[in-house]
N, C-alpha and C positions, 0 to 999 in steps of 0.2 A: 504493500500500500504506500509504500515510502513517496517517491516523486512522482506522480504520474498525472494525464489528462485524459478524460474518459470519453470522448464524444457521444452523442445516441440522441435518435431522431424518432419520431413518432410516427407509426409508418400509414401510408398514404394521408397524411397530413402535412402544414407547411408548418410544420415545429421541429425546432434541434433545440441542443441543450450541450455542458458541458457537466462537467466535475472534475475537483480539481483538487488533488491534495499534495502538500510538500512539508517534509518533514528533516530530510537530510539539507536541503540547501537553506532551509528556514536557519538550522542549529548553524549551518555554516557559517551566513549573517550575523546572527544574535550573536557569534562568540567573536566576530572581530573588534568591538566594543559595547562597552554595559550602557545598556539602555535603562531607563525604568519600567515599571511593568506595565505599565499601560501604554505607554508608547512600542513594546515590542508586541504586543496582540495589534496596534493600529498598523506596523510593518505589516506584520503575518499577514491583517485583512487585503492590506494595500499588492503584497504578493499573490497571491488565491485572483485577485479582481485582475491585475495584468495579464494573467497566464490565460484567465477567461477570456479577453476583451482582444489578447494576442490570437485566439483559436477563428475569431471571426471575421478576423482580415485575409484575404487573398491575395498577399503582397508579402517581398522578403524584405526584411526591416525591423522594427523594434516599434513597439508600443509601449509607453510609460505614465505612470501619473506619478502628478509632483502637486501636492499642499504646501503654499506657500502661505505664510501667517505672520502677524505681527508679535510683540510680547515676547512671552518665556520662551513659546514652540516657534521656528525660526522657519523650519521647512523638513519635509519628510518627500521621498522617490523610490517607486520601483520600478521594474524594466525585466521586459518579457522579449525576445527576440524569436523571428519562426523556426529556431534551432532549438527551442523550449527552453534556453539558459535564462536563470532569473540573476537579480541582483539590487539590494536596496540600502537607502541609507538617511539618517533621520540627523536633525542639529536643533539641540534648543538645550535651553538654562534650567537649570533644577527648579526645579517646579514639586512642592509638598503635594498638588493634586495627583501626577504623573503618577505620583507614586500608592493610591489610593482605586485597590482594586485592580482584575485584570479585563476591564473593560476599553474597547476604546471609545466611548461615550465620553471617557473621561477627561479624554483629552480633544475631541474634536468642541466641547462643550466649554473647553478653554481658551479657545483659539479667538484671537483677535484680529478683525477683519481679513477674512482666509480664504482663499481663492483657489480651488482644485483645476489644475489643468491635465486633458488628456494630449496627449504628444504621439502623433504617430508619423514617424521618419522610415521612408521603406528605402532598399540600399538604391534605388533607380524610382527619380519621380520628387516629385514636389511636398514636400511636408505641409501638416497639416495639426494648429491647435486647435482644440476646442477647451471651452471655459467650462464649466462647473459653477453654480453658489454651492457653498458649503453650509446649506441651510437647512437641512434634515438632520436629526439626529444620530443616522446610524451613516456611514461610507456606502454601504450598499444601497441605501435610499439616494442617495444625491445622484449615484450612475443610473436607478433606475429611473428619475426623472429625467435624466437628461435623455434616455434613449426613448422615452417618453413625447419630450418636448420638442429635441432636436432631431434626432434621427428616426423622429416618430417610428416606435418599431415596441411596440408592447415587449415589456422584458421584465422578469422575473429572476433575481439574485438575493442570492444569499450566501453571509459570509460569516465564519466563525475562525478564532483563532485560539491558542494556547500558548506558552514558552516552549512546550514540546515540536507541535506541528499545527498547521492551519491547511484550512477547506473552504471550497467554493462551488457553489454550484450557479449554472445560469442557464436559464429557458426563454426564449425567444419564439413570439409568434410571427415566422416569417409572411409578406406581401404575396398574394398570390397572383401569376398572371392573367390573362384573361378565360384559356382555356380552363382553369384551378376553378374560377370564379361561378364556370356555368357546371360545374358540376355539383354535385349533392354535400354540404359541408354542414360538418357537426357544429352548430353554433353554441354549443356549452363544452365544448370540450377545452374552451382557453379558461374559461370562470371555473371548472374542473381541474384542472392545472394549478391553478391559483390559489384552491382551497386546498389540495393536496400541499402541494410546497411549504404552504405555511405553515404546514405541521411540522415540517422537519425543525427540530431540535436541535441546538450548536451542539452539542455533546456527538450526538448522529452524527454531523457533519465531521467532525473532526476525528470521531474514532473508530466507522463502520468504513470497511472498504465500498469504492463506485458501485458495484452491479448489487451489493446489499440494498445502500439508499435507495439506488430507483427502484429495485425489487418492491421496497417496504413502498413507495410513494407512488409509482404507476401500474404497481403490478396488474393491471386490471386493462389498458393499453398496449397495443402491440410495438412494445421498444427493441429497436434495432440499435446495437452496438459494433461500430467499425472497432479497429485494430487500435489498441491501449497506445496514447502517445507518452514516452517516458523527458521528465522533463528535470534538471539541473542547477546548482550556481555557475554562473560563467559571469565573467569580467569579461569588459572588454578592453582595458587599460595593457598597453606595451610599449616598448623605446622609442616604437618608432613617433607615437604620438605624443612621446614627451619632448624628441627631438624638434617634433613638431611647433610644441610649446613654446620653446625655447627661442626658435627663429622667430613665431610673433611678435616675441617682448624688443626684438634687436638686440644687437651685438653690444651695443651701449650697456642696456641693464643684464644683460650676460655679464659684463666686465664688472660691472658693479658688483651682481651677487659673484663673483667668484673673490672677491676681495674681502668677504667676510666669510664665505661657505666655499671651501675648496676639499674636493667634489663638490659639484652642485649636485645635490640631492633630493630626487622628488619621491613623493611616495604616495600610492593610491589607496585614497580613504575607503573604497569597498572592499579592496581583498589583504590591504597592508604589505602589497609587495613592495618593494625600494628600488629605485633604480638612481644609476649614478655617474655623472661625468665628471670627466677628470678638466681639467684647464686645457688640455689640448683636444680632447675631444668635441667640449664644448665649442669652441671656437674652430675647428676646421667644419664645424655647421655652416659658417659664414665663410671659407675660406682662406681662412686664419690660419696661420703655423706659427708654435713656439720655437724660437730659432733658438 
């Protein structure tokens, strides 16, 4: 049950769905620095919701959300790529609430004018944000308005998390075309959907493997399940991109940080790898040799 994503569709109907649980790349995250406790269940949710939101795209590329906030909580991100590698990372001030329960109610309920954005960058093609209010009480309510409001597309999520591992599920009533439309359709079987779901229990979600949940919640539906996608932590941080870095700032503020920091030494705050240039390395970026 560790990392995986479950796809399953509802068969001769315009419904899919996912499930989603991550347990090894969750612990991965959570141990590269100490979170408080209600901020690593709003990770967890915020991982579970990407990995879903990444299954929906048709495109190779990364989809991300990022809550940006004022006050104690700074800003929290996760990132789902079509390789299924995940990766997240949260920055805010001690906060006595963070640490009060393991809900993340606790801290979305803290947040000082806070703005969810979803981010979707595919490796070929035009990026694309969309906004969020962060003005529901749960993470999962704010996505389901927005697919709602904006990508009008009835959707149904839900997300529960733990410090051990965290779960997602999401049900989608897809547009049907024209030929879908003149045929015979069940018009209670989305308000069926909707009442079943809502029974699923965060404990369920997070501790019953895929084909359990939907067993207990459609068994009564003819659900089809393709092939179990297995999903990851991956970074995507390397030399070349810090090489990268480096030539941004010019050769000037090169010279500068090597006059205090020799290596210049950069390190990535997701997976706390280090990487290092020496004085000549650095500067043969620009063309430079130490003579």
């Amino acid at each position: 049950m560790s990392d995986l994503r479950q796809r399953f569709y509802i068969e001769d109907f315009p419904v899919r769905g996912e499930v989603v649980h991550l347990e090894e790349a969750l612990q991965t995250i959570l141990s590269q620095r100490e979170y408080a406790p209600a901020v690593q269940v709003l990770l967890g949710e915020m991982l579970s919701a990407t990995a879903l939101l990444a299954s929906t795209l048709k495109i190779q590329g990364r989809i991300s959300l990022q809550i940006q906030a004022q006050g104690t909580f700074k800003w929290a991100m996760a990132e789902c790529n079509h390789l299924g590698e995940v990766r997240a990372l949260a920055d805010y001030e001690e906060d006595p609430r963070f640490m009060q329960g393991e809900d993340s109610r606790t801290v979305l309920s803290a947040l000082n004018n806070p703005v969810l954005f979803i981010n979707i960058e595919p490796d070929f093609g035009e990026r694309y944000q969309g906004i969020v209010p962060l003005d529901q009480p749960t993470l999962a309510g704010c996505l389901m308005q927005y697919y709602d409001l904006s990508a009008q597309i009835p959707t149904l999520i839900v997300l529960a998390s733990t410090k051990q591992r965290t779960g997602g599920l999401l049900v989608q009533l897809l547009p049907r075309n024209n030929e879908e439309e003149q045929q015979h359709v069940d018009e209670d079987l989305w308000p069926r959907l909707t009442m079943l779901t809502e029974t699923l229990k965060a404990e369920e979600l997070t501790e019953l493997d895929a084909t359990e949940i939907l067993y207990r919640l459609y068994n009564e539906e003819e659900v089809r399940l393709p092939e179990v996608e297995h999903l990851r932590f991956g970074c995507t941080c390397s030399r070349e991109k810090c090489e990268n870095a480096l030539k941004q700032i010019g050769i000037d503020a090169v010279k500068e940080t090597l006059e205090v920091q020799n290596p210049i030494t950069m390190d990535c705050q997701f997976c706390n790898k280090r990487y290092q240039f020496t004085a000549k390395e650095a500067l043969s970026l620009f063309g430079e040799h130490l003579s």
